[in-house]
N, C-alpha and C positions, 0 to 999 in steps of 0.2 A: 649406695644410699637407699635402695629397694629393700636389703634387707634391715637394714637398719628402723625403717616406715613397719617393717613385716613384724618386727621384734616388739617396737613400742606399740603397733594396734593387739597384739597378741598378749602383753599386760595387761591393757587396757581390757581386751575381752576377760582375761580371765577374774581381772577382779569384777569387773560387772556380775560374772558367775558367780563367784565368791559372795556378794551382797544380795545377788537375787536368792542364794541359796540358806542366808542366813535371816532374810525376810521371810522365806515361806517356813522354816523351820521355828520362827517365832511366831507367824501363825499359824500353825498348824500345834504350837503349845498353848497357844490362849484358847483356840476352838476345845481341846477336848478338855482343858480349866472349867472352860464354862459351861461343856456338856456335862460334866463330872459334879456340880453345884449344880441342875437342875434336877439329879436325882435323887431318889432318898438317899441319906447317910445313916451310918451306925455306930452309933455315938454310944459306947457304954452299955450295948446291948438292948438300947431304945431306940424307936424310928422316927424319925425326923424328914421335913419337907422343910427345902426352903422354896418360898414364893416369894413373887416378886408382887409389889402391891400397886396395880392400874387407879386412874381415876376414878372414883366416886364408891372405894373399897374401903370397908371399916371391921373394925377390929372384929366386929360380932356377923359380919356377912362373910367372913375370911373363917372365922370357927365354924359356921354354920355349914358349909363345904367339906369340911373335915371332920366335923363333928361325929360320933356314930354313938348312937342313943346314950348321950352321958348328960348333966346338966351342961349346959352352956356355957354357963358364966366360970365351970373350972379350967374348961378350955378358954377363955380369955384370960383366965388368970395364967394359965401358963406360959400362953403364948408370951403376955406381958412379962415376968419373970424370966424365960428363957432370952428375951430379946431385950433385956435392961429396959425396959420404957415404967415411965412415971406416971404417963398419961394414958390414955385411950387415943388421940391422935396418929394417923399414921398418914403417910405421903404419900407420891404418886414414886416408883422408882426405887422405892425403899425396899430392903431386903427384911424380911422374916421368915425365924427359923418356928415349925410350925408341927410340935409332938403329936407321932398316929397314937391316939387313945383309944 
């Protein structure tokens, strides 16, 4: 009966193994997903930032960071354009993808 208690805890460990191994290897996919979007991308041989938009961020204080001596308002134009938006509105949380000009 001993070994029989040795056999079923010895399943038992190994699938525990098995799911703790398959929980770190999905996290350890999502971590570098997400480190890998916080970096510039190269999209077509243009550079691209995605940020992530905090409270009390607007469209024209989010250009004015990235902006480097151009008019302003072409960088809000693109950003809008690149990121589908109709509005000038943007949220807390919200992803924008954000062209180095």
């Amino acid at each position: 009966m001993g070994n029989i208690r040795q056999s079923k805890l010895k399943k038992v460990i190994n699938k525990m193994i098995l799911i703790i191994g398959l929980i770190l290897t999905i996290g350890i996919f999502l971590n570098f997903s997400s480190i890998y979007n916080s970096y510039a991308v190269d999209k077509d041989t243009d550079l691209y930032f995605e940020v992530i938009v905090e409270k009390g961020d607007t469209l024209w204080t989010i250009a004015d960071q990235y902006n480097e001596n151009q008019d302003i308002r072409r960088l809000i134009y693109e950003i809008k354009k690149l990121n589908k938006l109709n509005q000038t509105s943007i949220y807390p949380g919200q992803k924008l993808v954000i062209p180095a000009m």
